[in-house]
N, CA and C atoms of all chains as a GROMACS GRO file, in nm:
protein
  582
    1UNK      N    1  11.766  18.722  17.339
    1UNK     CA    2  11.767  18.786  17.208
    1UNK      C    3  11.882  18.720  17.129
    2UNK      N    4  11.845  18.606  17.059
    2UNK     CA    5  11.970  18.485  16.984
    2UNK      C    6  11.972  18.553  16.885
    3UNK      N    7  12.106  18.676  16.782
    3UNK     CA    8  12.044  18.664  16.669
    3UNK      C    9  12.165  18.604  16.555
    4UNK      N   10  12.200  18.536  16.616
    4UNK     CA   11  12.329  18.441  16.527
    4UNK      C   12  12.263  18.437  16.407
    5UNK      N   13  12.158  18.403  16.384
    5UNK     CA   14  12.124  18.368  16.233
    5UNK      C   15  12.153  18.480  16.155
    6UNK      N   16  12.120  18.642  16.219
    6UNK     CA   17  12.149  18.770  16.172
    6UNK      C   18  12.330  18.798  16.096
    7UNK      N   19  12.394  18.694  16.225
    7UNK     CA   20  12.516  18.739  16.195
    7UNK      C   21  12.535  18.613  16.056
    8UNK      N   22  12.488  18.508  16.060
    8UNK     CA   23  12.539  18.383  15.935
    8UNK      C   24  12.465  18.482  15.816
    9UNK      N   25  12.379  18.544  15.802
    9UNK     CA   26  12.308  18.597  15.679
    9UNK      C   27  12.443  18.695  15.672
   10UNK      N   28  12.456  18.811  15.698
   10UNK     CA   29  12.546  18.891  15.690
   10UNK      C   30  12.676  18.834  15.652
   11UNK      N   31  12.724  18.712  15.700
   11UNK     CA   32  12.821  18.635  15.666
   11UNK      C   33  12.808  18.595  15.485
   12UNK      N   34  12.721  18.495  15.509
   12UNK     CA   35  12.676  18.463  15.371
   12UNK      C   36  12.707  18.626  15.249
   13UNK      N   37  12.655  18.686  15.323
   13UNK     CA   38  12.587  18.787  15.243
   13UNK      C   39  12.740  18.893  15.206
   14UNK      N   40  12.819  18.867  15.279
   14UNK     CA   41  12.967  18.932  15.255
   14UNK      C   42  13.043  18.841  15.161
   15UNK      N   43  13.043  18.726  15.202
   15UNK     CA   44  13.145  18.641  15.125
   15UNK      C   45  13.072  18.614  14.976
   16UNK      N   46  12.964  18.646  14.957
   16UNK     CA   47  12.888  18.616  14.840
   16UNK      C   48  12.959  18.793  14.802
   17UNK      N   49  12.985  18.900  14.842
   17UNK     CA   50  12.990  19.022  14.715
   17UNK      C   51  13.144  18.992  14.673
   18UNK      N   52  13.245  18.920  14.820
   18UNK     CA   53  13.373  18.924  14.753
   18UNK      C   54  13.413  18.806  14.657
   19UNK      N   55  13.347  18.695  14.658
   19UNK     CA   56  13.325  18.602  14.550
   19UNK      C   57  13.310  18.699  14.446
   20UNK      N   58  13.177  18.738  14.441
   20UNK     CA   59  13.141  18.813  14.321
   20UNK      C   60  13.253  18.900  14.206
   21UNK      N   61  13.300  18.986  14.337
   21UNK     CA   62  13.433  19.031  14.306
   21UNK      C   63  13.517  18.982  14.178
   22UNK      N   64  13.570  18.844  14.287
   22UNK     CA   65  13.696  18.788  14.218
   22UNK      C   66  13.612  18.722  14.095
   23UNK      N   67  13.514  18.660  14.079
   23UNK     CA   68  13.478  18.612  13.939
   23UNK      C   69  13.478  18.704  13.854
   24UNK      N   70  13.451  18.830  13.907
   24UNK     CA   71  13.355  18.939  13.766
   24UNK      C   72  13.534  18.940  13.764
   25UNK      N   73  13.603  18.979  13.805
   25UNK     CA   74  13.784  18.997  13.736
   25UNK      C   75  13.796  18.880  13.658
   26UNK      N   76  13.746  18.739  13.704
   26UNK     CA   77  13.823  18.693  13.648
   26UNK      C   78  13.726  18.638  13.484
   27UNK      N   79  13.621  18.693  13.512
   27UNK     CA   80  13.588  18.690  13.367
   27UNK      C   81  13.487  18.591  13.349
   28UNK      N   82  13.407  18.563  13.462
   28UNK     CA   83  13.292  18.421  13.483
   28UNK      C   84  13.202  18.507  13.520
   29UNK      N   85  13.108  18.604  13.450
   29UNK     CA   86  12.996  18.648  13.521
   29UNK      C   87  12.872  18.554  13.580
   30UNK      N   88  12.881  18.449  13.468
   30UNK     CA   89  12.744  18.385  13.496
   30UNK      C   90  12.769  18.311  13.598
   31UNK      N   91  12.890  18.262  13.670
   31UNK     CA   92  12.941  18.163  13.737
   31UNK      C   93  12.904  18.305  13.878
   32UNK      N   94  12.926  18.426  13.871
   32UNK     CA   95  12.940  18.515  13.986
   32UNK      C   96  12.717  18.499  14.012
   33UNK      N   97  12.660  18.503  13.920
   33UNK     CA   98  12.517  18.513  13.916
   33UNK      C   99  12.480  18.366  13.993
   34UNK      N  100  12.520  18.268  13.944
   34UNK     CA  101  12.506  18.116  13.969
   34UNK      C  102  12.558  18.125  14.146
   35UNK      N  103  12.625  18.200  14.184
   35UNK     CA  104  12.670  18.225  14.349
   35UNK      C  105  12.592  18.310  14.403
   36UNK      N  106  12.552  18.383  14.387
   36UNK     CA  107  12.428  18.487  14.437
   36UNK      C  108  12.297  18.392  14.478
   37UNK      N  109  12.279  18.305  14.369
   37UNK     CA  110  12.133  18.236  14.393
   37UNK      C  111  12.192  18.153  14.455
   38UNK      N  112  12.325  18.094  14.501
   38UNK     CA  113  12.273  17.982  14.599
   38UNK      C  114  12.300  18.036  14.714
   39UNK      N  115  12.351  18.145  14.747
   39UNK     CA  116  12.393  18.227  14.848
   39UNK      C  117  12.275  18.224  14.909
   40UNK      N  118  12.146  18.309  14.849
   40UNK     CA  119  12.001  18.346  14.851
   40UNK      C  120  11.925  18.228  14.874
   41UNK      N  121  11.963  18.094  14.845
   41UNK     CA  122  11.917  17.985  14.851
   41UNK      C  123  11.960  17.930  14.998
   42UNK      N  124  12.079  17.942  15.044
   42UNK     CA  125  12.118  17.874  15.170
   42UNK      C  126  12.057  17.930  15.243
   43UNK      N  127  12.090  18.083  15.230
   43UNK     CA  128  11.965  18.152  15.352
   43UNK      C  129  11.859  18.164  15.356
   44UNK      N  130  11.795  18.146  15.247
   44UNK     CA  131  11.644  18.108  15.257
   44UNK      C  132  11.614  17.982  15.351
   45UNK      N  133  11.688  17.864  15.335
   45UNK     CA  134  11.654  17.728  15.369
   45UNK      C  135  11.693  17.746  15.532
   46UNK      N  136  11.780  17.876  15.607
   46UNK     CA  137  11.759  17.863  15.745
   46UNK      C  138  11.635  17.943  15.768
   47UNK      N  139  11.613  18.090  15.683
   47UNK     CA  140  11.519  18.114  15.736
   47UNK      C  141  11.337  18.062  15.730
   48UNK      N  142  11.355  17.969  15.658
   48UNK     CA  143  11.195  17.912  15.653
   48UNK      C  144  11.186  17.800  15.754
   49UNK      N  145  11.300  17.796  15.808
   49UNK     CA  146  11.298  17.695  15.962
   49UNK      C  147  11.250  17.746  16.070
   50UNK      N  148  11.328  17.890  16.024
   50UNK     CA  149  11.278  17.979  16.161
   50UNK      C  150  11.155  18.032  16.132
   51UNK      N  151  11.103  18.047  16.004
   51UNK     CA  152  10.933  18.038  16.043
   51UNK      C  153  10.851  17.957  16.050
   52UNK      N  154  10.889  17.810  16.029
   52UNK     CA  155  10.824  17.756  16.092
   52UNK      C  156  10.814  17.768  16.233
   53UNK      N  157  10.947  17.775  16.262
   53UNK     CA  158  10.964  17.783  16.444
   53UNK      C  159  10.851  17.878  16.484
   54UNK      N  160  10.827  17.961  16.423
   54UNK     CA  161  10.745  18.146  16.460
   54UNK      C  162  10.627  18.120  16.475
   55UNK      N  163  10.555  17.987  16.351
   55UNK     CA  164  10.448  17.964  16.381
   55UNK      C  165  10.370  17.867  16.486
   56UNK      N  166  10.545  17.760  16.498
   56UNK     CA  167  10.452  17.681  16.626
   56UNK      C  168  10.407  17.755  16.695
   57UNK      N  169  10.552  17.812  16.805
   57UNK     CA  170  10.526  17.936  16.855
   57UNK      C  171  10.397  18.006  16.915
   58UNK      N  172  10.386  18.071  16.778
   58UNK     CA  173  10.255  18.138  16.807
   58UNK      C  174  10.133  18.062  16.812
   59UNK      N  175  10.099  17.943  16.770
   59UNK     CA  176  10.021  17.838  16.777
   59UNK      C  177   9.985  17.844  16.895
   60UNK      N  178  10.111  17.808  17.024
   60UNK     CA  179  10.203  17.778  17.118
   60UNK      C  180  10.128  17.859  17.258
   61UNK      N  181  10.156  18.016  17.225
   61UNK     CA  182  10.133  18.094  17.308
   61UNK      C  183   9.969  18.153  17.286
   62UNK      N  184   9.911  18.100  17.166
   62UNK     CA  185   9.767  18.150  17.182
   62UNK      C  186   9.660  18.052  17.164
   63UNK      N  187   9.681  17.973  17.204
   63UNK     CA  188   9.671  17.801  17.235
   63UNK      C  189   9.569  17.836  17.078
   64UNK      N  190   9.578  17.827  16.938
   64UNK     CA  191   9.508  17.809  16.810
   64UNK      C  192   9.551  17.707  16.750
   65UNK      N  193   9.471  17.634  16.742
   65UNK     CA  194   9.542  17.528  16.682
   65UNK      C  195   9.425  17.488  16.528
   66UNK      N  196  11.320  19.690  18.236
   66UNK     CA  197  11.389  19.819  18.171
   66UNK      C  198  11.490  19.757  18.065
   67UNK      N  199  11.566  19.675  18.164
   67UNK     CA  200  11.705  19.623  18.123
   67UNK      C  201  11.688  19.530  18.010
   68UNK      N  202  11.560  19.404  17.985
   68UNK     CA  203  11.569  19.338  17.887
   68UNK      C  204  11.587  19.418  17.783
   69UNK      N  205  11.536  19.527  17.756
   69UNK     CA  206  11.497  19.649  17.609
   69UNK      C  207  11.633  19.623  17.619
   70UNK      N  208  11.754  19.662  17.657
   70UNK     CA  209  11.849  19.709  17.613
   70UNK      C  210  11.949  19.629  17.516
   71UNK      N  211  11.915  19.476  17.546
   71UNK     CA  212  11.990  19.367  17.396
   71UNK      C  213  11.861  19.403  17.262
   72UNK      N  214  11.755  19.434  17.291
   72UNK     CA  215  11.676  19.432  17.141
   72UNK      C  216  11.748  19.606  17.072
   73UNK      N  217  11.770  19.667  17.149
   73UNK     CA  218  11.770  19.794  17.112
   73UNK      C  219  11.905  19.777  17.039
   74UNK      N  220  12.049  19.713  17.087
   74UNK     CA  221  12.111  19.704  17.031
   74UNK      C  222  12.096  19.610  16.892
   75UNK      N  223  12.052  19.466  16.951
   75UNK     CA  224  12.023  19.413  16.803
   75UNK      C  225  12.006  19.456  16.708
   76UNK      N  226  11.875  19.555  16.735
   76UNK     CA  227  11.811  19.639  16.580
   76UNK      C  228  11.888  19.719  16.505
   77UNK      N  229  11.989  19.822  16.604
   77UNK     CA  230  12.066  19.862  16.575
   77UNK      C  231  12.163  19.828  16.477
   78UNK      N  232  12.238  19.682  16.510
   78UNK     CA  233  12.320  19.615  16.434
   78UNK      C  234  12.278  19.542  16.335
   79UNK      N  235  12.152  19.512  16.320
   79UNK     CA  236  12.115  19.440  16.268
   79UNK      C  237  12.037  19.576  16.096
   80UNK      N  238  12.046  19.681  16.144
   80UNK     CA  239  12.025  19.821  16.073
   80UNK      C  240  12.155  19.829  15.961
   81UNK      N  241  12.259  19.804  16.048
   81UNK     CA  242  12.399  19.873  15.971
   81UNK      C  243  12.379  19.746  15.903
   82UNK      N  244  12.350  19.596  15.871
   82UNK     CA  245  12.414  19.473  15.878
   82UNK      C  246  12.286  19.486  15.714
   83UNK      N  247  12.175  19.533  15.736
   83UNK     CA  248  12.050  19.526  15.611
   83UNK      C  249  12.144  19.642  15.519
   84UNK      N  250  12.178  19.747  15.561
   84UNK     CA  251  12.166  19.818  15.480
   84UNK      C  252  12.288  19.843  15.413
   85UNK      N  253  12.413  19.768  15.469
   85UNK     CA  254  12.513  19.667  15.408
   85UNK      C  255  12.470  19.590  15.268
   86UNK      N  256  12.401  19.498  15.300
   86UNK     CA  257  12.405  19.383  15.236
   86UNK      C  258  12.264  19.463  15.109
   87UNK      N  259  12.227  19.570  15.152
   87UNK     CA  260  12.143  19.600  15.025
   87UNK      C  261  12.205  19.666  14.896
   88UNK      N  262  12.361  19.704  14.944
   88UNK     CA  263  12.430  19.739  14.828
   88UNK      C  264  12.432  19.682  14.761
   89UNK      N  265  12.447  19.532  14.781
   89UNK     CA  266  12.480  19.467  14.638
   89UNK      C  267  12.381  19.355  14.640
   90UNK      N  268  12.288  19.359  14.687
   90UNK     CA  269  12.211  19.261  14.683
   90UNK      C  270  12.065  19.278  14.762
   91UNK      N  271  11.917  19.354  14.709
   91UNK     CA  272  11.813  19.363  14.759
   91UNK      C  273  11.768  19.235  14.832
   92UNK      N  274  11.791  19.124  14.780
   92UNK     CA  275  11.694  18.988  14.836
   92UNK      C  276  11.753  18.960  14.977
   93UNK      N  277  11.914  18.925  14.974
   93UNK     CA  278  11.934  18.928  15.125
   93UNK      C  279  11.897  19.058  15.204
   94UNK      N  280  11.929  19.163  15.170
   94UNK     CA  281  11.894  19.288  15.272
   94UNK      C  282  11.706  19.220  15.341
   95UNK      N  283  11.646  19.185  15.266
   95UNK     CA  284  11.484  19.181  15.290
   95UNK      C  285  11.508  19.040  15.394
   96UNK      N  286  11.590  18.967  15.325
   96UNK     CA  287  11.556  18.813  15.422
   96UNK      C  288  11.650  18.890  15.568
   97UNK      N  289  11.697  18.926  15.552
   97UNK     CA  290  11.752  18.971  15.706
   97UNK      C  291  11.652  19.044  15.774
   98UNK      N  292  11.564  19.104  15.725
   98UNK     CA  293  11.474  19.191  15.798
   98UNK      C  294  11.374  19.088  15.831
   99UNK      N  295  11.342  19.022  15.730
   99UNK     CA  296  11.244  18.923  15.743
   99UNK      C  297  11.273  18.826  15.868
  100UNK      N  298  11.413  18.855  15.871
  100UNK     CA  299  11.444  18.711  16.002
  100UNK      C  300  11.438  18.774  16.128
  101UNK      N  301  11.507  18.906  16.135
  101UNK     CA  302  11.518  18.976  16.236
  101UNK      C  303  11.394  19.006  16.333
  102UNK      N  304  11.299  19.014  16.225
  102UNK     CA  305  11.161  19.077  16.274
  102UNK      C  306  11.078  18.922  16.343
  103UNK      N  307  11.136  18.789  16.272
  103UNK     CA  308  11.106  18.700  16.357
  103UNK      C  309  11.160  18.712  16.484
  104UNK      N  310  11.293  18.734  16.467
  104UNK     CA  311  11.376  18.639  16.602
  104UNK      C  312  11.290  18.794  16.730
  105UNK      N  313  11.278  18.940  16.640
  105UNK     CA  314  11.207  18.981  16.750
  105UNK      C  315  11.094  18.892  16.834
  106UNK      N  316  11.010  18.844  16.744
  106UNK     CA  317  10.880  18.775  16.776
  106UNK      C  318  10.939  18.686  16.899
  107UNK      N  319  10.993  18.598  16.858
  107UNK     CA  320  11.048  18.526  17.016
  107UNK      C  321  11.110  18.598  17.112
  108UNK      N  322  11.134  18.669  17.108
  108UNK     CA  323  11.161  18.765  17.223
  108UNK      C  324  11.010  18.803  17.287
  109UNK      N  325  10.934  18.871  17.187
  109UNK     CA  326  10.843  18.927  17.246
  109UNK      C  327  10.680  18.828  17.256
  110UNK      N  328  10.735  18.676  17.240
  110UNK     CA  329  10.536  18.607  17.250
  110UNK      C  330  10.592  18.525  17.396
  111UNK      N  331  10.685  18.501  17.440
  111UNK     CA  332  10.689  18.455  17.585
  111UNK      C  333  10.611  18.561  17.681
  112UNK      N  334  10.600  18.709  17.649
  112UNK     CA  335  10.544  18.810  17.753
  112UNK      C  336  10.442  18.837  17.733
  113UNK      N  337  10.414  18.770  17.593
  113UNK     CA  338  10.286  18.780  17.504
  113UNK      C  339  10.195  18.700  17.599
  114UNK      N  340  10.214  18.546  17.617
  114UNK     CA  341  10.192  18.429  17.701
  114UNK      C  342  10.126  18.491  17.857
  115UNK      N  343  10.237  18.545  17.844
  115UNK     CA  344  10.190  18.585  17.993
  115UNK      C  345  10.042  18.628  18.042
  116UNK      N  346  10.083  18.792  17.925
  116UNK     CA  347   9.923  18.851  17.937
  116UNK      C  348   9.836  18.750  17.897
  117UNK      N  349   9.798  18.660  17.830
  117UNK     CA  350   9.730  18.592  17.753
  117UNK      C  351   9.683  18.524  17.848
  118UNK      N  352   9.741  18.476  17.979
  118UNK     CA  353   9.702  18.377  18.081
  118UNK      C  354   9.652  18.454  18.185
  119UNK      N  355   9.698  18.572  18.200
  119UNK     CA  356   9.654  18.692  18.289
  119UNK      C  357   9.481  18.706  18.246
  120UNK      N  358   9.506  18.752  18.171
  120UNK     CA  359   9.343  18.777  18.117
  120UNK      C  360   9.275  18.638  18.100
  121UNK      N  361   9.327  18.545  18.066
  121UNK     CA  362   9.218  18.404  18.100
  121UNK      C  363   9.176  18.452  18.207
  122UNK      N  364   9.268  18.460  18.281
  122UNK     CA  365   9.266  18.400  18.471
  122UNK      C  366   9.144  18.483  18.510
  123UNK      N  367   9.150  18.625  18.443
  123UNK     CA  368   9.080  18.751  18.473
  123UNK      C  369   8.912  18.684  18.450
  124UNK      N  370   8.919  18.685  18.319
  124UNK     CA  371   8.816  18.636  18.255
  124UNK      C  372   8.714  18.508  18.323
  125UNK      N  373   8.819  18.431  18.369
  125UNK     CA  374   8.720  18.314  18.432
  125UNK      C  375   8.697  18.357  18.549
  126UNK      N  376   8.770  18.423  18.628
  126UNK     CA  377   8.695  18.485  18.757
  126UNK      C  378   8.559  18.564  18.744
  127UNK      N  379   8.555  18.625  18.545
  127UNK     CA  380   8.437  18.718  18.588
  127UNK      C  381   8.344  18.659  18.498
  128UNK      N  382   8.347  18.480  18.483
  128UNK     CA  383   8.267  18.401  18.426
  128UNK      C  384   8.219  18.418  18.325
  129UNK      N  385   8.314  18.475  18.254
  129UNK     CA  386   8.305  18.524  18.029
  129UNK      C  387   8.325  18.354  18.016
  130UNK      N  388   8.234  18.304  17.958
  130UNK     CA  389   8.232  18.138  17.887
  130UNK      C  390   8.389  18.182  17.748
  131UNK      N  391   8.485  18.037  17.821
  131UNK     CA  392   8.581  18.069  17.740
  131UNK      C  393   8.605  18.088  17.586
  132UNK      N  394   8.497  18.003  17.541
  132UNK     CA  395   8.484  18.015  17.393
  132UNK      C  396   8.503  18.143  17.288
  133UNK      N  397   8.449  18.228  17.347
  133UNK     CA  398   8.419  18.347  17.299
  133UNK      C  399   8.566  18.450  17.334
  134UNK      N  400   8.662  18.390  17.433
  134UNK     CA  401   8.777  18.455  17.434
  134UNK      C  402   8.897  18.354  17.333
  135UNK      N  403   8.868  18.219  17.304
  135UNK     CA  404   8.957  18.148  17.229
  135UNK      C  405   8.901  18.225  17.063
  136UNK      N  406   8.804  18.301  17.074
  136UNK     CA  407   8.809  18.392  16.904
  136UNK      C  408   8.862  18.484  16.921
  137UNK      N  409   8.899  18.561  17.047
  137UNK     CA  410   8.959  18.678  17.069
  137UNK      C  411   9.114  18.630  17.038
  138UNK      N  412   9.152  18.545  17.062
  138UNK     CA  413   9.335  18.476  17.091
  138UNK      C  414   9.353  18.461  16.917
  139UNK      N  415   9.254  18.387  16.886
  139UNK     CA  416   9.278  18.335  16.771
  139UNK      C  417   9.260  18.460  16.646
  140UNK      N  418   9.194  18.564  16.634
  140UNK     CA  419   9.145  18.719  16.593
  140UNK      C  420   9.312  18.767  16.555
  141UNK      N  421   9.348  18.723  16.707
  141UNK     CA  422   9.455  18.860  16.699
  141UNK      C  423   9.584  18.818  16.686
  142UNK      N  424   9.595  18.612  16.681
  142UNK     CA  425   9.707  18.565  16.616
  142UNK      C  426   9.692  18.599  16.493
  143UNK      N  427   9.594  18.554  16.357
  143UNK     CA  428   9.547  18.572  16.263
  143UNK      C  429   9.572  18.735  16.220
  144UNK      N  430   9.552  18.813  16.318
  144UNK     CA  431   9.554  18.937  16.264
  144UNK      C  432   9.724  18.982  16.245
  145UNK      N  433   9.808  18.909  16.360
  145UNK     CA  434   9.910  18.958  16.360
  145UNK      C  435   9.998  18.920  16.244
  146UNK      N  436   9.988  18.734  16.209
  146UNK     CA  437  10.058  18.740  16.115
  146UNK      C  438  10.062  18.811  16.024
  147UNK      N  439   9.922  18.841  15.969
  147UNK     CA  440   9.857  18.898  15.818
  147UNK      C  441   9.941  19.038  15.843
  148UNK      N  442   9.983  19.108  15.952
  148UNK     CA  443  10.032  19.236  15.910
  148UNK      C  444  10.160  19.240  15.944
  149UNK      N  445  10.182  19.117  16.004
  149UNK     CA  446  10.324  19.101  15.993
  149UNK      C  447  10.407  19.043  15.820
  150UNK      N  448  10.335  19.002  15.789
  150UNK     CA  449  10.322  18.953  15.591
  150UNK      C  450  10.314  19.057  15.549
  151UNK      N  451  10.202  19.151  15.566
  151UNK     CA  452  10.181  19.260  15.469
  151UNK      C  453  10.297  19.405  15.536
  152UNK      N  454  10.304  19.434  15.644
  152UNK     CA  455  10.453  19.504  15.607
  152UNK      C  456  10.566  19.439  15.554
  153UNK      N  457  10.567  19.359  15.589
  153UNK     CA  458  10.736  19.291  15.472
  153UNK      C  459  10.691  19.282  15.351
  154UNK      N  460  10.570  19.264  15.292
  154UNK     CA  461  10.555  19.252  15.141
  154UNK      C  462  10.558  19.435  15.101
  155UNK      N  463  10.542  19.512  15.194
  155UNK     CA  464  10.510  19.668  15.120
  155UNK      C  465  10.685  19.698  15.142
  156UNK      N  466  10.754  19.658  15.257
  156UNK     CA  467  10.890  19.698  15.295
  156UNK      C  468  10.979  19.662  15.170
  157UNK      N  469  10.929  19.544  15.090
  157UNK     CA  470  10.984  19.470  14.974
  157UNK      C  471  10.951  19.607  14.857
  158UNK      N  472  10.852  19.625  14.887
  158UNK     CA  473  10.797  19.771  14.764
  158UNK      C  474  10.655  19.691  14.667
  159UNK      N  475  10.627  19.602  14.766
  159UNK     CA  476  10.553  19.515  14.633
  159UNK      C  477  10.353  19.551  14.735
  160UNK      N  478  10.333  19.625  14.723
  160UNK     CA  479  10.199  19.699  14.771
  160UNK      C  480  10.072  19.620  14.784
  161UNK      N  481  10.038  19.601  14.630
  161UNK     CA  482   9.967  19.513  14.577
  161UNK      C  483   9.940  19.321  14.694
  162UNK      N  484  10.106  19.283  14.722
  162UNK     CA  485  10.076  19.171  14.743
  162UNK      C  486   9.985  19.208  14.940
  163UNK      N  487  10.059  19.308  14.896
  163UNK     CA  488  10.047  19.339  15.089
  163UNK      C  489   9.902  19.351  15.106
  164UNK      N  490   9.828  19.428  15.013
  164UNK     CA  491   9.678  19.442  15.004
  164UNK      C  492   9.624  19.306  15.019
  165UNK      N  493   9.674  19.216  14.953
  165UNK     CA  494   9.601  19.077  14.897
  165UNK      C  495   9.577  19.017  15.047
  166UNK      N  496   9.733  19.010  15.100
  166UNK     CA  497   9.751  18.932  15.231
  166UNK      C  498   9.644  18.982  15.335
  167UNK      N  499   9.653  19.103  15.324
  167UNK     CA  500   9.574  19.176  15.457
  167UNK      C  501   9.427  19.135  15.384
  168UNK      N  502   9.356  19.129  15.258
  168UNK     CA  503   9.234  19.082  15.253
  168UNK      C  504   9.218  18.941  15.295
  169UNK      N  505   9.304  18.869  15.286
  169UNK     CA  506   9.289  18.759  15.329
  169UNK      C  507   9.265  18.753  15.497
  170UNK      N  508   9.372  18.777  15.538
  170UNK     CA  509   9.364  18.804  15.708
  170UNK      C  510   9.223  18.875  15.752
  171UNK      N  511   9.187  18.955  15.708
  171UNK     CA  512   8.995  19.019  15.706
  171UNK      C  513   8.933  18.886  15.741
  172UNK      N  514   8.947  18.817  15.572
  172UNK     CA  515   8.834  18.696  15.569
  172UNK      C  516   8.846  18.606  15.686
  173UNK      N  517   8.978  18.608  15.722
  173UNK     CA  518   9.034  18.469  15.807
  173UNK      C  519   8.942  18.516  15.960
  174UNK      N  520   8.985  18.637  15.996
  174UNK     CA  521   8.931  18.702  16.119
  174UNK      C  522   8.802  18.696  16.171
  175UNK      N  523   8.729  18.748  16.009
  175UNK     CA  524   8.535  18.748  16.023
  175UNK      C  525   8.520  18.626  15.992
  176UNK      N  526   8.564  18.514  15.970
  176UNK     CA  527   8.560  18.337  15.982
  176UNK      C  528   8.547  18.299  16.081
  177UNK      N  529   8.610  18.321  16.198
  177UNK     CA  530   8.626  18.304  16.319
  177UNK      C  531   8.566  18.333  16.427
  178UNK      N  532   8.510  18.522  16.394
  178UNK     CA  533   8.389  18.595  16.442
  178UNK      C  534   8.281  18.536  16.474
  179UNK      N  535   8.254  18.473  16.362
  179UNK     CA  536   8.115  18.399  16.326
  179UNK      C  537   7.996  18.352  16.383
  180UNK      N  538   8.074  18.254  16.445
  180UNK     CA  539   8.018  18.177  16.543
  180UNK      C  540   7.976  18.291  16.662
  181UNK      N  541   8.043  18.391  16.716
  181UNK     CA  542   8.009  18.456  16.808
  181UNK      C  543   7.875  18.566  16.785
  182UNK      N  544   7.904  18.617  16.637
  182UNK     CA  545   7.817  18.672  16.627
  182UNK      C  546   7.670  18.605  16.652
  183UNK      N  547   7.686  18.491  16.561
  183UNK     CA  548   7.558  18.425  16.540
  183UNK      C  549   7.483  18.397  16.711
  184UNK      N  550   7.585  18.365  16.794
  184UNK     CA  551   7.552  18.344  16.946
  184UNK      C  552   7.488  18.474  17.024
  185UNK      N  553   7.556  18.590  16.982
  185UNK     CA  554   7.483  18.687  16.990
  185UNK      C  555   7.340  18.741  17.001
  186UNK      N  556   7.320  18.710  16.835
  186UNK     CA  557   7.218  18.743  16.773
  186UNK      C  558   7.105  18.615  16.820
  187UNK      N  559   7.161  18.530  16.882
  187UNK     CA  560   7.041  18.412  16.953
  187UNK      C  561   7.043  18.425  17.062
  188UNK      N  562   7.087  18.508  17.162
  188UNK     CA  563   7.031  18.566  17.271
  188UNK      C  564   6.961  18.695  17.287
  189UNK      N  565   7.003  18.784  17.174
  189UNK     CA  566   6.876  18.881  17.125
  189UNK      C  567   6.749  18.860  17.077
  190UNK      N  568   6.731  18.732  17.046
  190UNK     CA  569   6.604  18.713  17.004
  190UNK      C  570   6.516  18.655  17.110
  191UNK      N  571   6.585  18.602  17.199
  191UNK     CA  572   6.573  18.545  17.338
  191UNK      C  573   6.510  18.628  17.418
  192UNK      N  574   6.600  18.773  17.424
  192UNK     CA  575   6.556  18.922  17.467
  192UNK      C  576   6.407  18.960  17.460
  193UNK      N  577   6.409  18.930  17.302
  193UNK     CA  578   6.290  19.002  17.240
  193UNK      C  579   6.161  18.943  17.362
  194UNK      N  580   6.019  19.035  17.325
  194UNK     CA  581   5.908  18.954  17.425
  194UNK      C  582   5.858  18.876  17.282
   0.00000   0.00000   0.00000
């Protein structure tokens, strides 16, 4: 049961609200918005790896090809 | 017994860790579920495998022509993704897409059927005098 990726999202996903934070103080909202989407963007780009992985996979174990 | 006990925690942590990250942000809270509910999947299609070869094994001992069980494998991959799509699209709140997906997965399923039926229905006529 690997779920490191669980913990890098949560990672991502923390350091993206305290970013947020310090921009909205310091007065860059759009720059705090512009970090959200690539935040949302990095983790997207691991998790569509891991579905691909899901579908060999299952390809894999129900011999469908 | 004992494997359950790392998924049970995972979910667990992986509970406090969604509903964290949905304070300030819906899209990650969903991609975490979305991932989580994969990385379950690998946990759970290695045991999947298993049965899957169990029941071949079963099956060719009681001389079911395999064809007709490679629509059964393929039925219920097809079926699984489609409702594995359509709860994360309703979990998202978006209903509509979840309907769409699961009509699709229908069509994909009775696509596949097909052929069996039709094999069917040509040994019933076979039946007939």
């Amino acid at each position: 049961m690997d779920i490191t990726l669980i913990y890098r999202i949560a990672g991502v996903g923390l350091l993206i609200s305290i970013l947020n934070i310090v921009l909205k103080q310091a007065g860059r909202e759009e720059q705090a918005h512009m970090l959200t989407l690539a935040g949302v963007i990095v983790v997207l780009i691991a998790v569509i790896q891991l579905i691909s992985r899901l579908f060999s996979a299952v390809e894999q174990v129900f011999q469908v090809f | 017994m004992s494997p359950l006990y790392p998924v049970i925690g995972a979910t667990l942590l992986t509970l406090v860790i969604v509903t964290h990250l949905r304070r300030d942000g819906p899209v990650l809270a969903m991609v975490t579920s979305l991932a989580f509910t994969v990385l379950l999947l690998f946990f759970v299609l290695p045991r999947v495998g298993q049965i899957v070869r169990l029941l071949e094994e079963l099956s060719s001992r009681a001389g079911v022509r395999s064809g007709y069980l490679a629509v059964l494998w393929k039925a219920i991959a097809i079926s699984y993704l489609t409702s594995f799509a359509a709860e994360l699209s309703r979990d998202a709140g978006e209903k509509t897409i979840a309907s769409g997906v699961e009509l699709a997965g229908k069509v994909m399923v009775l696509l596949t059927a097909l052929p069996v039926v039709v094999a069917i229905l040509d040994q019933l006529v076979e039946l007939l005098p």
